[in-house]
LUMRO-788723 format. One line per 10 residues: number of its first residue (from 1); for each residue z, y, x of C-alpha. Coordinates in nm, 3 decimals, always signed. Example, Ala and Ser with C-alpha at 12.3 -4.5 7.8 and 13.67 -1.06 7.14 Angstrom:
// residues 2
1) +0.780 -0.450 +1.230 ~ +0.714 -0.106 +1.367
END
This chain:
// residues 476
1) +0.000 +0.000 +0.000 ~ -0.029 +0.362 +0.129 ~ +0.241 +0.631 +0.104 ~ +0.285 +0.966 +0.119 ~ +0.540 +1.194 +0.217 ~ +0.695 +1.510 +0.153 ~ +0.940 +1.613 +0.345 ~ +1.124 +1.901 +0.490 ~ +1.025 +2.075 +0.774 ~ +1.402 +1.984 +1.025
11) +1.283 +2.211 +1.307 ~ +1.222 +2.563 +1.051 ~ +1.535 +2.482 +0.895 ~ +1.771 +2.492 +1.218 ~ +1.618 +2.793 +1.334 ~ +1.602 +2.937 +1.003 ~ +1.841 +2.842 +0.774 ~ +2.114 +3.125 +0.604 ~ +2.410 +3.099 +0.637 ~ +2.545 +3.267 +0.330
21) +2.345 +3.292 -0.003 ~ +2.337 +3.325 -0.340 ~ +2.139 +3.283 -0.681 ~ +2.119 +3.250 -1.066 ~ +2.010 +2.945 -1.213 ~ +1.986 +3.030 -1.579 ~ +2.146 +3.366 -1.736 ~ +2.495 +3.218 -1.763 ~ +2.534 +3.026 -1.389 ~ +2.478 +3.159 -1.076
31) +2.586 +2.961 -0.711 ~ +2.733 +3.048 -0.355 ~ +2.628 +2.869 -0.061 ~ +2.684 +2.817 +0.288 ~ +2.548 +2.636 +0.567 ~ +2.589 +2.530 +0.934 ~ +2.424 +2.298 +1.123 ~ +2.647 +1.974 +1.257 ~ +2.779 +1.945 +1.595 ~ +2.464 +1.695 +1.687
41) +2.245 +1.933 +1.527 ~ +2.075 +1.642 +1.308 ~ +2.198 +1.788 +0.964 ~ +2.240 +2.084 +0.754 ~ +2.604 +2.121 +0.593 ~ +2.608 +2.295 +0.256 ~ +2.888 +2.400 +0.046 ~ +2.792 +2.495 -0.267 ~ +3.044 +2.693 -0.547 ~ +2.873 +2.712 -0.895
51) +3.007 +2.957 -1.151 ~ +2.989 +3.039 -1.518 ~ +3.019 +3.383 -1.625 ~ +3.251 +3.259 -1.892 ~ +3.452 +2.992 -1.753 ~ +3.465 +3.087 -1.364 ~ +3.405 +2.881 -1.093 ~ +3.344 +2.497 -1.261 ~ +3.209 +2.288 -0.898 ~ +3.278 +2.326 -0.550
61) +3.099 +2.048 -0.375 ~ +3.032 +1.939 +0.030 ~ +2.690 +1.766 +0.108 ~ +2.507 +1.719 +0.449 ~ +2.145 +1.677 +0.478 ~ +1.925 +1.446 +0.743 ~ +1.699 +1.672 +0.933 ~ +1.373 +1.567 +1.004 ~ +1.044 +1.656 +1.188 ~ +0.706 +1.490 +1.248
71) +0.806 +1.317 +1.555 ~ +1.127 +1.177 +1.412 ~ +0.973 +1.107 +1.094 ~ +0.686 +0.888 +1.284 ~ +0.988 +0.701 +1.480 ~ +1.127 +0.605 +1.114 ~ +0.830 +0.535 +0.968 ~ +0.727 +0.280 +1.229 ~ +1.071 +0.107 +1.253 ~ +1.026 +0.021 +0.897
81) +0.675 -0.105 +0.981 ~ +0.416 +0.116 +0.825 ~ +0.131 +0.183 +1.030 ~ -0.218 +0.468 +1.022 ~ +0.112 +0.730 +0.999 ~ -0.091 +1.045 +1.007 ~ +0.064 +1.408 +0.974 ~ -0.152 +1.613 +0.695 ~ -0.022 +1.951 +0.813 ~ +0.272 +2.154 +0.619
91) +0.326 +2.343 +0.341 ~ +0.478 +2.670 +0.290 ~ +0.583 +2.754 -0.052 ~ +0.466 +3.152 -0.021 ~ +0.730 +3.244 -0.217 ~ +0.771 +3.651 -0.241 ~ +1.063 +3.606 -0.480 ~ +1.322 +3.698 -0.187 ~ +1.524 +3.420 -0.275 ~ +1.710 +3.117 -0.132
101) +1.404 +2.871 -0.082 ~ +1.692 +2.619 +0.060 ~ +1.510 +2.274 +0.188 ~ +1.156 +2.340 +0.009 ~ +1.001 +2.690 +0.216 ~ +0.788 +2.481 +0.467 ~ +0.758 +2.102 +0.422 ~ +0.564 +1.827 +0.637 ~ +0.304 +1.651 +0.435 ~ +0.249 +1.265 +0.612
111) +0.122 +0.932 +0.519 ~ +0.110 +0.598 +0.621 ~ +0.004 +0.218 +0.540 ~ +0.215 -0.037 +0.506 ~ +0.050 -0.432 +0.536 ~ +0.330 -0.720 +0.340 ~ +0.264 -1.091 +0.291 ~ +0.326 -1.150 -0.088 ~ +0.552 -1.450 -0.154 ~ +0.572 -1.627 -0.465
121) +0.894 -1.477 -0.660 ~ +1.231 -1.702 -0.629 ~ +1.280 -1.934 -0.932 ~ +1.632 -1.888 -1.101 ~ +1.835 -2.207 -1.167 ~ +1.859 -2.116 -1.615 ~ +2.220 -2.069 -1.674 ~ +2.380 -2.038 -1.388 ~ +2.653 -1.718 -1.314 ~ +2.730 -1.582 -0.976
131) +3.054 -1.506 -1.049 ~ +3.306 -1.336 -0.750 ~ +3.683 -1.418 -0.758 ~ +3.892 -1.127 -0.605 ~ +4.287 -1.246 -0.454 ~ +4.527 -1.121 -0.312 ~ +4.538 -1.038 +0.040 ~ +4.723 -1.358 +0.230 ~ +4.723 -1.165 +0.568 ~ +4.926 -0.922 +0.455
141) +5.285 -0.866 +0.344 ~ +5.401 -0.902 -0.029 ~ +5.729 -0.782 -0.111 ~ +5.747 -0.952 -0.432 ~ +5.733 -1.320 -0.260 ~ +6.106 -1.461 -0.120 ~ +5.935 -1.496 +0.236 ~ +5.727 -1.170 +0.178 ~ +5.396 -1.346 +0.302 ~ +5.186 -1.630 +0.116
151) +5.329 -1.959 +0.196 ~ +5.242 -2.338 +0.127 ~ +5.310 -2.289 -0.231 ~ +5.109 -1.980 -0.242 ~ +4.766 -2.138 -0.085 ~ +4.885 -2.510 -0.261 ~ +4.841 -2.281 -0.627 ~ +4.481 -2.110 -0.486 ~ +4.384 -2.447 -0.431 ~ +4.456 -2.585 -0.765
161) +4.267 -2.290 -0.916 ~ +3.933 -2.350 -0.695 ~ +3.948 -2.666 -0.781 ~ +3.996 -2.616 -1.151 ~ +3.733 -2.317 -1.135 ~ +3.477 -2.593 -0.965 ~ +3.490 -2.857 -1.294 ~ +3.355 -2.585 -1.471 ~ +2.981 -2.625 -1.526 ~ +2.692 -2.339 -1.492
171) +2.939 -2.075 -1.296 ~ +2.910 -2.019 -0.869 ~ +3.179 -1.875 -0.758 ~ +3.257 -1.689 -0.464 ~ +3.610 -1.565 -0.321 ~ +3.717 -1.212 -0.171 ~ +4.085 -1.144 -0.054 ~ +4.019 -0.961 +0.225 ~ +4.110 -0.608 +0.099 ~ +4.028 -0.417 +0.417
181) +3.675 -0.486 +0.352 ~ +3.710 -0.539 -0.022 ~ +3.523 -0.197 -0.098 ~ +3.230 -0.288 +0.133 ~ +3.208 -0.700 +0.040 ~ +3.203 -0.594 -0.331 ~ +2.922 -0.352 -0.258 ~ +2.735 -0.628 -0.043 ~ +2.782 -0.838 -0.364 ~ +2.759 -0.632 -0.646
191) +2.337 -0.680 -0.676 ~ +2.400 -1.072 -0.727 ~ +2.745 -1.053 -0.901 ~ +2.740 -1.127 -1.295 ~ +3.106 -1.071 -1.309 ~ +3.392 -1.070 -1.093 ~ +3.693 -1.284 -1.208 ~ +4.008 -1.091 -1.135 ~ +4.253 -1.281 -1.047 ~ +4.458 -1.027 -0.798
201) +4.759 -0.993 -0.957 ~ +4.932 -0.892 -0.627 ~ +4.757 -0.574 -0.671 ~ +4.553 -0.379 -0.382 ~ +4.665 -0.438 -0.079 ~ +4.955 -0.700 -0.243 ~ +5.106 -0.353 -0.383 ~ +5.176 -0.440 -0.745 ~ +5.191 -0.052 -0.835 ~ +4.819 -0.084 -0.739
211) +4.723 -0.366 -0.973 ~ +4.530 -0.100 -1.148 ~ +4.337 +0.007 -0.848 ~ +4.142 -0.300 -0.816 ~ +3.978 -0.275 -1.194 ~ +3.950 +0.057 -1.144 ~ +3.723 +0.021 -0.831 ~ +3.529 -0.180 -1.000 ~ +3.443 +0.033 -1.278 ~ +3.354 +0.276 -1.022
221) +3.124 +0.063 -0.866 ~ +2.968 -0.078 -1.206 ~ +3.093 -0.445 -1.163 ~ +3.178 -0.629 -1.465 ~ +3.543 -0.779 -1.438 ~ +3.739 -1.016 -1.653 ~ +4.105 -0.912 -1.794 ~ +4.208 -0.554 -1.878 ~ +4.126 -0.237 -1.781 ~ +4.314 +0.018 -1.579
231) +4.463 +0.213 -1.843 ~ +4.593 -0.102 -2.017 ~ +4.757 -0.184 -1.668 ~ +4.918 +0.138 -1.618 ~ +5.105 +0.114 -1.953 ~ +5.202 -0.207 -1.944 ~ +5.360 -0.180 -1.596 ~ +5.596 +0.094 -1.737 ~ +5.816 -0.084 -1.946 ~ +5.914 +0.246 -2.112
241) +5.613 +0.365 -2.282 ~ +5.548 +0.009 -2.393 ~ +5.901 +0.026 -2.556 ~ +5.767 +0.347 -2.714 ~ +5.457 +0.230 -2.852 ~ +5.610 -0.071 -3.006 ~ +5.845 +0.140 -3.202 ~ +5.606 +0.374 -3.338 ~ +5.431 +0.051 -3.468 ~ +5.758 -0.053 -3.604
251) +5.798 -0.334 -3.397 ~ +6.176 -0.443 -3.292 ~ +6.253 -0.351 -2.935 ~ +6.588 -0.407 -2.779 ~ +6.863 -0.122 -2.791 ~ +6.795 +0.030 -2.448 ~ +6.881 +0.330 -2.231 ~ +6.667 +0.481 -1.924 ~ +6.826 +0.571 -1.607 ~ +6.632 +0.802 -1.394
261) +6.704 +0.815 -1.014 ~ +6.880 +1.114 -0.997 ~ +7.160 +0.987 -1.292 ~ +7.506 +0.932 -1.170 ~ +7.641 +0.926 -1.465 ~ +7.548 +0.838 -1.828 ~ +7.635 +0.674 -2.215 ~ +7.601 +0.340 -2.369 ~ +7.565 +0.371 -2.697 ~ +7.587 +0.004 -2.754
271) +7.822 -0.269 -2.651 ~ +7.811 -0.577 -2.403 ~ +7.703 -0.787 -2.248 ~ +7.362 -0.585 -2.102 ~ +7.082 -0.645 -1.921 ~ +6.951 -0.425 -1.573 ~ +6.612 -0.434 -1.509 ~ +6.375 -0.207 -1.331 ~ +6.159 +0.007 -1.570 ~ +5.882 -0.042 -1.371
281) +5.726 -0.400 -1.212 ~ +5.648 -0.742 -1.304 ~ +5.720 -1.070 -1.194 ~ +6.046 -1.058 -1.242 ~ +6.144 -0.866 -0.945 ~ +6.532 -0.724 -0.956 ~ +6.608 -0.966 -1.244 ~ +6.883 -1.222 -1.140 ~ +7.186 -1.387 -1.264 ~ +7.353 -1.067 -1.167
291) +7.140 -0.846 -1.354 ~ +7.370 -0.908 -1.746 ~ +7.660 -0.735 -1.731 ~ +8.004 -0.814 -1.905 ~ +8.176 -0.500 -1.906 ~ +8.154 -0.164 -1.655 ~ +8.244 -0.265 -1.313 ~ +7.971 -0.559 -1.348 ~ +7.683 -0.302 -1.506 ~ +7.791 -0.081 -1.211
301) +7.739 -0.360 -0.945 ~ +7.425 -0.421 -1.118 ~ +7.242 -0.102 -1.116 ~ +7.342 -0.077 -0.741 ~ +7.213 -0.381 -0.631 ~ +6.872 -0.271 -0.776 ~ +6.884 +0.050 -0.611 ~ +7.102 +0.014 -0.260 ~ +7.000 -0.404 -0.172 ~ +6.613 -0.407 -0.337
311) +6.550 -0.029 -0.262 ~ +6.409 +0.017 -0.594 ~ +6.429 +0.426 -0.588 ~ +6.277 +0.472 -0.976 ~ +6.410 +0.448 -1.310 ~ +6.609 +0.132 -1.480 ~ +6.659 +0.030 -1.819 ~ +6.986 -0.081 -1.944 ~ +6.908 -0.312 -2.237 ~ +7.134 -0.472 -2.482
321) +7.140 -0.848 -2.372 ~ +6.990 -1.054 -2.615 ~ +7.187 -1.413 -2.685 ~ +6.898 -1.582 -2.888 ~ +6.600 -1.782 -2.802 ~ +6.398 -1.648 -2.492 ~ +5.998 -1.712 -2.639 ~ +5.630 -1.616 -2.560 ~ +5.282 -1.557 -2.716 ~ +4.955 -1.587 -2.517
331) +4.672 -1.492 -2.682 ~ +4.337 -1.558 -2.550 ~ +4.010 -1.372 -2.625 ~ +3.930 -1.004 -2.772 ~ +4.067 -0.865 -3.122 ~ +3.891 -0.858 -3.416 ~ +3.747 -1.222 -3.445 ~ +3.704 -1.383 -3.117 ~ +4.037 -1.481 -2.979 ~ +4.262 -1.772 -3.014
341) +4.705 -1.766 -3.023 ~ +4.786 -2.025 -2.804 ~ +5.113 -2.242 -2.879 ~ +5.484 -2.043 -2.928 ~ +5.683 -2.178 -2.627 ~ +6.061 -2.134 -2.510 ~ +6.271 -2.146 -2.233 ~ +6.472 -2.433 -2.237 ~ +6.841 -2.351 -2.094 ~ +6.972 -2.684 -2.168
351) +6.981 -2.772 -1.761 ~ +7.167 -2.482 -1.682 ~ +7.504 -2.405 -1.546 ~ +7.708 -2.284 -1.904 ~ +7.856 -2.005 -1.664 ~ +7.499 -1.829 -1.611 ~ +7.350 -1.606 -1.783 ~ +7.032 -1.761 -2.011 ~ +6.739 -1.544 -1.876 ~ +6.383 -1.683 -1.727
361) +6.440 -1.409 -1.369 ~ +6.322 -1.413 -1.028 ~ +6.523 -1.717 -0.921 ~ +6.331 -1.927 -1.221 ~ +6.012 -1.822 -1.063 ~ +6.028 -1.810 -0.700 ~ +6.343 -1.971 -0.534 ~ +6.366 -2.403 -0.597 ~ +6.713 -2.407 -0.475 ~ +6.870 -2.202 -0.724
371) +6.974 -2.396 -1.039 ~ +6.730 -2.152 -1.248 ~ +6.475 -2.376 -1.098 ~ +6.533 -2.599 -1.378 ~ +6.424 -2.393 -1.641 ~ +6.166 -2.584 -1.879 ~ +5.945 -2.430 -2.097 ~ +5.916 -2.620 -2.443 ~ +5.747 -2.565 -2.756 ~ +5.938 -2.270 -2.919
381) +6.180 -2.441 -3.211 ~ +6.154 -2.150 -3.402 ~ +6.057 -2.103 -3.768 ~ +5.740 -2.050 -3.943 ~ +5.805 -1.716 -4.051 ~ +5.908 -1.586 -3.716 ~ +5.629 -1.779 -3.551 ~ +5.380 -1.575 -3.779 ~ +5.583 -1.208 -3.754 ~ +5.548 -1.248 -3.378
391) +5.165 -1.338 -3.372 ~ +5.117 -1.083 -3.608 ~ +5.262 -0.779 -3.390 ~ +5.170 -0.954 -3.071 ~ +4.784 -0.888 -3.240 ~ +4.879 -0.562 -3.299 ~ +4.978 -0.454 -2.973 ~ +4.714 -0.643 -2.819 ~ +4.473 -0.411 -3.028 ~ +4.676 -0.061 -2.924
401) +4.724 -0.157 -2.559 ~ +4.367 -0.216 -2.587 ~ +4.430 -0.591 -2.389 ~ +4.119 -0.790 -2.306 ~ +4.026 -1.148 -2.237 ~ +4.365 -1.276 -2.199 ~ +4.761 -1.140 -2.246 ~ +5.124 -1.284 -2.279 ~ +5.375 -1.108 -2.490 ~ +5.760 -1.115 -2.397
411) +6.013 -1.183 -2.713 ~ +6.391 -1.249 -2.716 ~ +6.586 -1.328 -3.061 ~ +6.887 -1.144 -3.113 ~ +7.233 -1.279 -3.283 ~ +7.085 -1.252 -3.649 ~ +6.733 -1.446 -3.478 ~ +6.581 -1.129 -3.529 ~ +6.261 -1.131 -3.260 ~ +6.289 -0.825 -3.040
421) +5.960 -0.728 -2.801 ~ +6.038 -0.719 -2.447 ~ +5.770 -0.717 -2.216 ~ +5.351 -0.725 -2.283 ~ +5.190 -0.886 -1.965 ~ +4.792 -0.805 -1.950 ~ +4.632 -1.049 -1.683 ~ +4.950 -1.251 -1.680 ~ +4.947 -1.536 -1.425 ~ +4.691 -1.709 -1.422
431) +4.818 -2.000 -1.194 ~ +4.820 -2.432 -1.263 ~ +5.180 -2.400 -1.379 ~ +5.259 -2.072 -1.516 ~ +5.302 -1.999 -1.862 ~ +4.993 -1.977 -1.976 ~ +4.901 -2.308 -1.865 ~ +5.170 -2.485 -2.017 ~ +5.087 -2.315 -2.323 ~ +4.763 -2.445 -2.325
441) +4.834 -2.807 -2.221 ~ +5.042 -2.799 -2.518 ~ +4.737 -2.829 -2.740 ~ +4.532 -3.007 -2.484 ~ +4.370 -2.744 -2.326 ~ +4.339 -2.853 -1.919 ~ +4.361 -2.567 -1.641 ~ +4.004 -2.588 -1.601 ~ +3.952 -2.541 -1.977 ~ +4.229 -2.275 -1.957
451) +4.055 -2.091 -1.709 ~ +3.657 -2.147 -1.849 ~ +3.827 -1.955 -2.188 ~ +3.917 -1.647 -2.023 ~ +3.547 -1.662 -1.872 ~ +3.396 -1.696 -2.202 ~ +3.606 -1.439 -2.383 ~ +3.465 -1.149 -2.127 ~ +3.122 -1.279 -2.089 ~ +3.158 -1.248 -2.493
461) +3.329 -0.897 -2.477 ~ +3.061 -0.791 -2.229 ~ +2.739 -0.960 -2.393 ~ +2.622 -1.122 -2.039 ~ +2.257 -1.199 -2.142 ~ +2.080 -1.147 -1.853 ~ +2.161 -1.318 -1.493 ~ +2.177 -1.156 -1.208 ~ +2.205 -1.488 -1.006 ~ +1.898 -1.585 -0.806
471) +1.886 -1.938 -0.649 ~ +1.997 -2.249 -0.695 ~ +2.374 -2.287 -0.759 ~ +2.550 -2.262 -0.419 ~ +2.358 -1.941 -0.302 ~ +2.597 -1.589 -0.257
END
């Protein structure tokens, strides 16, 4: 094919470029500008401040220009094999309108032919998804883990999941948990990436405030993703507003109070025993046996532990402590029709020491020693009409948290078995034996299956018709 080229002229704008200028672009905006060439002298650097006559200054951008002239153009030109380059002369606009002319006053006019061997266009394997799986980062620290790095249990439950994610049929899948590179290997990806399964719960950088940064870089780079969004994220990992929106729905919360950092001294407006946890965070962290409370000196100890021995430095909830059964509702899928409830399941206490406190903490999820470890989860024993008040606000907040694809919702019955909301988890955990999982396996639903439903619901949720996988299975 033969091209042609328009460019501008690199040598006439170093020697002639201003340095301060100005101009309207319609009747109501007019712009600043100023330039400088860089240090190498290989680009002009504009700054550019555009302003309404109304509303003031509304953009102040940065942007550098390449500069380029017929030798340099040739150089390019022949590295990306073209060949008969020829230079057609310049162009000068001839403008006598005394205005900033910026990169179009005198332009190089070139063209060149470019020979390919045409090749016969890749066949696509019909049905088959490229589909990337972000992690979290096992090179780095994770202050939410006992040992604060991945350990054998950590890569043992990654395992599982490949495993699980390879019995599913018409999906390749490909894994990223390097987050040093994870902006660059998601851009290297992104042209043969359907969708990206998010399974990086750890957050950027294993930073769990940062959960939401990883769905939220890949909305800015276009990428379809599985689970919710970062909004959803940002709410549910402040267990306040969550509190707050659950309310205003009319949904039973606990009786709480909020402690911010700089409170030495408040009220409890309702009796013992209580529960400390941090207002913000998930998985548990700062919830132990210690955390109810049985009078003052005990709800003192507790708050200090969380703030002096885990260094948590934000606010804390003090909730009434709830005596009832501990249950929770995972929904699968996307509000209005195309979602599933999953079984009602409970923590079964039965194995635990009477002296300790009945809650499902950090111990029960992360340390086998302690005698938490023995907490079961069982199909919830509850009634039919508290099974179906609890799926039917669990629905509703799913709907005004806007959750996607997949979600577990928190409940605790109080004295009377009235169900009280406690927590909402968006992209709960996703691993072999977490709650989600058993919940499943309940109704015969295997990891793999587990897994190939949260697929479905965003590939539904998104309408993936067309494939951008090329190849034969295998190929990345």
């Amino acid at each position: 094919g033969r091209l042609l080229v328009d460019v501008a002229d690199g040598d006439f704008l170093r020697n002639n470029f201003q340095p301060r200028s100005w101009e309207w672009i319609d009747k109501n905006h007019f712009v600043c500008r100023e330039r400088s060439i860089s240090v190498d002298k290989q680009r002009l650097i504009s700054r550019e401040v555009v302003t309404h006559v109304g509303k003031c200054v509304i953009a102040d951008q940065f942007y550098a220009e390449r500069l380029y002239n017929a030798e340099s153009m040739q150089e390019l030109m022949n590295a990306a094999g073209f060949s008969d380059i020829q230079f057609n002369g310049g162009m000068d606009t001839g403008s006598l309108r005394n205005q900033d002319l910026g990169m179009m006053e005198k332009r190089i006019i070139m063209s060149a032919t470019v020979k390919k061997t045409w090749a016969p266009a890749r066949q696509r394997k019909t049905g088959i998804k490229n589909v990337t799986v972000i992690l979290g980062d096992p090179t780095k620290k994770d202050p939410l883990k006992p040992s604060l790095i991945f350990d054998d249990d950590d890569f043992y439950t990654i395992d599982q999941m490949k495993d699980a994610l390879k019995d599913l049929e018409g999906y390749n899948f490909n894994y990223v948990n390097n987050h040093d590179s994870l902006i660059s290997e998601l851009m290297r990806v992104k042209k043969n990436t359907d969708m990206v399964l998010n399974l990086c719960d750890e957050g950027y950088c294993n930073d769990a405030r940062k959960e939401l940064h990883v769905p939220s870089l890949l909305e800015m780079l276009g990428i379809e993703y599985t689970g919710s969004g970062p909004q959803c994220l940002a709410f549910c990992y402040d267990k306040s507003p969550v509190r707050g929106i659950a309310k205003e729905m009319g949904i039973p919360v606990a009786m709480a109070i909020f402690i911010k950092p700089e409170d030495n001294a408040f009220d409890l407006p309702f009796g013992f025993p209580v529960i400390v946890k941090p207002n913000m965070g998930d998985s548990s962290f700062g919830i132990n046996q210690r955390s109810v409370a049985y009078n003052i000196e005990e709800l003192v100890n507790a708050i200090s532990e969380i703030r002096d021995k885990l260094g948590y430095e934000k606010s804390i909830l003090v909730e009434e402590f709830l005596p009832g059964k501990d249950i929770s509702v995972g929904i699968i899928g996307n509000l209005p029709e195309s979602y599933h409830v999953l079984p009602v399941i409970e923590e079964d206490y039965s194995m635990l020491p009477p002296e300790l406190p009945k809650i499902c903490g950090y111990e029960a999820k992360w340390l086998p020693d302690s005698p938490y470890w023995k907490v079961r989860s069982i199909p919830a024993d509850i009634s039919e009409e508290t099974r179906k008040f609890v799926v039917e606000c669990c629905l509703k907040l799913f709907e005004r948290l806007e959750c996607r694809d997949y979600c577990r919702f928190d409940w605790r019955l109080d004295a009377n078995g009235t169900p009280k909301i406690l927590e909402v988890n968006p992209n709960p955990g996703w691993c072999w034996d977490g709650h989600m999982a058993k919940m499943s396996g309940i109704i015969d639903i295997s990891y793999s299956g587990m897994l190939g439903d949260i697929l479905r619901a965003a590939e539904q949720r998104i309408g993936l018709k067309g494939l951008k996988s090329v190849g034969v299975a295998g190929e990345f």
